[in-house]
C-alpha positions in Angstrom: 105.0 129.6 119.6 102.2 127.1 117.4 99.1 129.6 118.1 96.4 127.1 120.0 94.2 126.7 117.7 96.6 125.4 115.3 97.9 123.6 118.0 94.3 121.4 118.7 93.9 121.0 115.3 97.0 119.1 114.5 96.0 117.5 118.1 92.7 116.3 116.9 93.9 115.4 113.4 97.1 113.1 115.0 94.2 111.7 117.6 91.9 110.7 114.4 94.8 109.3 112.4 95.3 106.8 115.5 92.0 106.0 116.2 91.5 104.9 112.8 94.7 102.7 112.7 93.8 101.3 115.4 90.3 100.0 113.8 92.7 98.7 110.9 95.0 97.0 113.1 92.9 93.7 112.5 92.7 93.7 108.7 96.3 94.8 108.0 97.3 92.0 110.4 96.1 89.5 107.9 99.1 90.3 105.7 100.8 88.1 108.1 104.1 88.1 106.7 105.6 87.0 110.1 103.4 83.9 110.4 105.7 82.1 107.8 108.8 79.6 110.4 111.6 79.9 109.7 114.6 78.5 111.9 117.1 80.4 113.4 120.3 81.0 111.3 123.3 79.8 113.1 125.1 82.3 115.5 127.9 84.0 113.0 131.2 85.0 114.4 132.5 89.2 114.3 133.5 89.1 110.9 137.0 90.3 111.2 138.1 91.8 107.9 136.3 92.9 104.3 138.7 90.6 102.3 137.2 89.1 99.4 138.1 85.8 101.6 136.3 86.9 104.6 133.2 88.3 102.7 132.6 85.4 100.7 133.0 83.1 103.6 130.1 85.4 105.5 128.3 85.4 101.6 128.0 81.6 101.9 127.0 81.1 105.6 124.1 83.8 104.9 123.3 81.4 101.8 123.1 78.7 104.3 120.6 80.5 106.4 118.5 81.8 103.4 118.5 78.2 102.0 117.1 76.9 105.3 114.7 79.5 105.2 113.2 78.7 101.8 112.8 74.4 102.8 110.9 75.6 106.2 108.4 78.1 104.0 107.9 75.1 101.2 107.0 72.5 104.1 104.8 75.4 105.6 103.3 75.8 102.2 104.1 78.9 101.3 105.6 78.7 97.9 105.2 82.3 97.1 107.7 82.8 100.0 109.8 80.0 99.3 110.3 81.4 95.2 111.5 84.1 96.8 114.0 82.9 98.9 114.9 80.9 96.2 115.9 83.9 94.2 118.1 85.5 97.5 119.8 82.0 97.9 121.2 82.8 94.1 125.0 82.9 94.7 125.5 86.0 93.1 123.6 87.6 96.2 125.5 89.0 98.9 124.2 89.0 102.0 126.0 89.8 105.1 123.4 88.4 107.6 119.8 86.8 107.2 117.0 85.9 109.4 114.0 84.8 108.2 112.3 84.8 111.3 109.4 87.2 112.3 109.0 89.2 108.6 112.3 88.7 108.1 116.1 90.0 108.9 119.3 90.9 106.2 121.8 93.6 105.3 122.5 92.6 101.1 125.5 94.3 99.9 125.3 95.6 96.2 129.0 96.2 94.7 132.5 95.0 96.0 132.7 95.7 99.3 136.4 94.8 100.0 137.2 97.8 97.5 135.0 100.5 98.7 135.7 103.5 99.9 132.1 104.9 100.1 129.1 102.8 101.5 125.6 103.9 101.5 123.7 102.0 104.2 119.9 102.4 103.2 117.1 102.1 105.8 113.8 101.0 104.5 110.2 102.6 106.1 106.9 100.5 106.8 105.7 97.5 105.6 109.3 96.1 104.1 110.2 92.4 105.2 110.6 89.6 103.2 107.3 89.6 101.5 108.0 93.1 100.2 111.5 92.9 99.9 112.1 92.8 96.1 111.1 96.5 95.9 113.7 97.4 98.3 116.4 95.9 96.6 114.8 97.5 93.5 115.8 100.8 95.2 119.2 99.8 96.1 119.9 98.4 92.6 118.8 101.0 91.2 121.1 103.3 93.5 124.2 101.2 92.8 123.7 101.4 89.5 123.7 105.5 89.5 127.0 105.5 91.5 130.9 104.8 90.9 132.9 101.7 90.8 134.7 102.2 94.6 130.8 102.5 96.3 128.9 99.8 97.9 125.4 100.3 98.6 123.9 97.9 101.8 120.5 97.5 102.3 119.8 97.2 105.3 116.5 95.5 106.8 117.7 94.9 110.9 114.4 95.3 112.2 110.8 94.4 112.2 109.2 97.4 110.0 105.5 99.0 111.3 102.9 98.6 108.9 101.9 101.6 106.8 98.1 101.1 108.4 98.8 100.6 111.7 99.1 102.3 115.4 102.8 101.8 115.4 103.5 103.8 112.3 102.8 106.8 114.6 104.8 106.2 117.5 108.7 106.0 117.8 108.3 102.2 119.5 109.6 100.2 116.7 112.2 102.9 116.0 113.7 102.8 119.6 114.6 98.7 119.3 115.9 99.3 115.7 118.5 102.3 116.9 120.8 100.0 118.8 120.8 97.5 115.5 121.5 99.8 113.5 124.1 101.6 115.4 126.0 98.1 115.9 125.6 97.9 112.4 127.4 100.8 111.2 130.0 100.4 113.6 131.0 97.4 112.8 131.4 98.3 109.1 133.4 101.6 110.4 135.7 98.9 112.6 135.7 96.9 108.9 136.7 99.5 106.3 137.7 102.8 108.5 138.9 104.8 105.4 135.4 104.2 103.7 133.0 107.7 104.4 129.8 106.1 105.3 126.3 107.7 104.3 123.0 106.8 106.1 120.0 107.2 103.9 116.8 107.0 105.3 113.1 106.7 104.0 110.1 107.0 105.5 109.8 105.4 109.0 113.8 104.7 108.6 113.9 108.5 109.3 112.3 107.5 112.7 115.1 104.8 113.0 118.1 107.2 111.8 117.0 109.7 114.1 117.5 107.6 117.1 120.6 106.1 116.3 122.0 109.3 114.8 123.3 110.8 118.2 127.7 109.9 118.1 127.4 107.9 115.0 130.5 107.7 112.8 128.7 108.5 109.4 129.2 112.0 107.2 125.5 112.3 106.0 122.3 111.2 107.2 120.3 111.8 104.3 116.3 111.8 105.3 113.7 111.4 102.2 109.9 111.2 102.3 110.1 111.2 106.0 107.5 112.3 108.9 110.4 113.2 110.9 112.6 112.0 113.3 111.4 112.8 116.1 113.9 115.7 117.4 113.0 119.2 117.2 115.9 120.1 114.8 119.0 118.8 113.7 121.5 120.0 116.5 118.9 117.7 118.5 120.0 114.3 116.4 124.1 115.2 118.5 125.5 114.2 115.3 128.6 115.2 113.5 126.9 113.9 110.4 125.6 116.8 107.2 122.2 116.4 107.7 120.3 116.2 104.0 116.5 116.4 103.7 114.8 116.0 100.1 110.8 115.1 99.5 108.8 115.1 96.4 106.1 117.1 94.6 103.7 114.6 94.9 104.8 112.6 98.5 101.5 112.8 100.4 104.3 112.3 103.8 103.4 116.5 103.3 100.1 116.5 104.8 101.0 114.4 107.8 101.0 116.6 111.1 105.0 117.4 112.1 103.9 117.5 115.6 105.3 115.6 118.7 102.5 115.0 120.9 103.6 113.2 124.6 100.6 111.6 125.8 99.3 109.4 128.8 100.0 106.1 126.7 102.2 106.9 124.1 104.5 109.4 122.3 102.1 110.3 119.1 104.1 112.1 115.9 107.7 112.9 115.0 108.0 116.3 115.1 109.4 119.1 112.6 108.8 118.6 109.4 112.6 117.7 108.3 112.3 119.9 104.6 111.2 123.0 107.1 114.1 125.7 107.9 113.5 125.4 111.5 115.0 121.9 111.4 118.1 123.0 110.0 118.7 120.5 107.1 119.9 121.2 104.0 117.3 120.4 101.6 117.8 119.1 98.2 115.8 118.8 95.1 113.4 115.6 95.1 111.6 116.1 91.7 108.2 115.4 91.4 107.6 111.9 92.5 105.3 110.7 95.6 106.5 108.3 98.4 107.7 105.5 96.5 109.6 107.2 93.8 112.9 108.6 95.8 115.1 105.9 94.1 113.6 105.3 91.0 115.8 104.8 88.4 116.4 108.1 86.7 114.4 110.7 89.4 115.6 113.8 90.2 115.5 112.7 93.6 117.9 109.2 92.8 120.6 111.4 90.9 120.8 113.6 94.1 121.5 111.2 96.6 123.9 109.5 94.5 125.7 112.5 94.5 125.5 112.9 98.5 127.0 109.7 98.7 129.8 110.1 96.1 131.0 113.5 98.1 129.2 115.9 95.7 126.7 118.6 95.8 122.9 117.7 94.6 121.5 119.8 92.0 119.0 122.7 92.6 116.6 121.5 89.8 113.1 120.2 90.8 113.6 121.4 94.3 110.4 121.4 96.6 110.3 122.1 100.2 
């Protein structure tokens, strides 16, 4: 048992973290990257097969939606937005859904996804949406890149990300909405190529996201990186059939955030054991020496790795930190 001391400590500590996100709610709402319209894209029927017929057919109406997208944030005047758009409307993106309402919606699928037979579903952390997109896909590129020809890598952004500097960051709310998205998510690619082996991989807040959704999901790893956990006490609490994989670098300051669950009168506060720890149970592999931003840069320690996880493989032991 946490001796009581220890135990007020890491209260007081999760209390002050709060208290002064709450104080920067106003000033990290000025980001606004939900204040830009955007109409709704047009309802999209079950896509039924991962032919190359069916997938380009869903390619292009996702194109549509983008390209929508881009004319509302040029009559809105946001032309910083709109470039960007303009670059996702390219037709050599693939997106399997878009929604540039509220920060922003889409799954973009990096490799051939009618030939995979392994498909790495990545879940961003705080503060990704359409503004900060382009470093996401940097990630996912970057982790395409390091694995074979048969692997597709999807990026998934199905939900409306917390802000790094904000009260939500510390509490599992936005986490519980995005668990059922993403669970309909993977099962409809399981329903699409059922002989694919399906990895999750998870950063940051997504850890939060992964956690929820992990219970009877039909995935072989759940890979967790610079995460603040996931807000079960270990992983035989995720119900999950999935290897559990947990990897954070040298220099992550994710380290010194409190791995404590607190329940209190208005909200659940922290996400529990640290995921690296040996009382969660996760096998941990070697991260390198990069901070919170570095897990799929190209060439880290910590990018080689989980391209390995995906392709069936054992990481390596070198550069490991727990």
């Amino acid at each position: 048992m946490t001796p009581r001391p220890h135990r007020s400590r890491l209260r007081r500590a999760l209390l002050a973290a709060l208290v002064a996100a709450s104080v920067a709610v106003p000033v990290s709402g000025m980001a606004r990257p939900a204040a830009v319209p955007a109409p709704a894209p047009a309802a999209l029927a079950p896509l039924r097969a991962a032919t190359p017929v069916a997938l380009a057919e869903r390619y292009a109406a996702a194109r549509d939606a983008v390209e929508a997208a881009e004319r509302a944030a040029d009559g809105h005047g946001d032309h910083r937005r709109a470039a960007a758009l303009r670059a996702m409307a390219d037709p050599a993106r693939h997106f399997l859904s878009f929604d540039g309402r509220d920060g922003g919606r889409t799954a973009e699928v990096f490799g051939d996804l009618s030939r995979a037979d392994r498909i790495a579903v990545l879940v961003p952390g705080s503060d990704t949406n359409l503004d900060t997109y382009e470093r996401f896909r940097a990630g996912a590129t970057a982790l395409r890149q390091e694995l074979g020809a048969r692997v597709a890598v999807v990026a998934w952004l199905g939900y409306k990300t917390p802000g790094t500097i904000s009260t939500e960051v510390l509490t599992p709310g936005r986490a519980d909405g995005a668990a059922s998205e993403l669970r309909a998510f993977v099962r409809q690619l399981g329903e699409l190529k059922p002989a694919a082996r399906i990895s999750l991989l998870c950063h940051s807040y997504g850890s939060v996201v992964c956690g929820r959704a992990a219970p009877g999901l039909g995935v072989a790893d759940i890979v967790l990186f610079g995460s603040p956990g996931t807000g079960a006490d270990d992983v035989a609490a995720l119900h999950t059939r999935a290897v559990v994989w947990a990897g954070r670098g040298a220099d992550d300051w994710i380290a010194d955030v409190p791995h404590v669950r607190l329940d209190l009168p208005f909200a659940t506060v922290g996400f529990g054991t640290d995921p690296v720890s040996p009382e969660f149970g996760a096998r941990v592999f070697a991260a390198g020496d990069g901070g919170h931003s570095d897990y799929l840069k190209p060439g880290s320690t910590a990018l080689k790795n989980i391209a390995r996880i995906v392709s069936g493989e054992l990481p390596s032991e070198e550069g490991r930190h727990a």
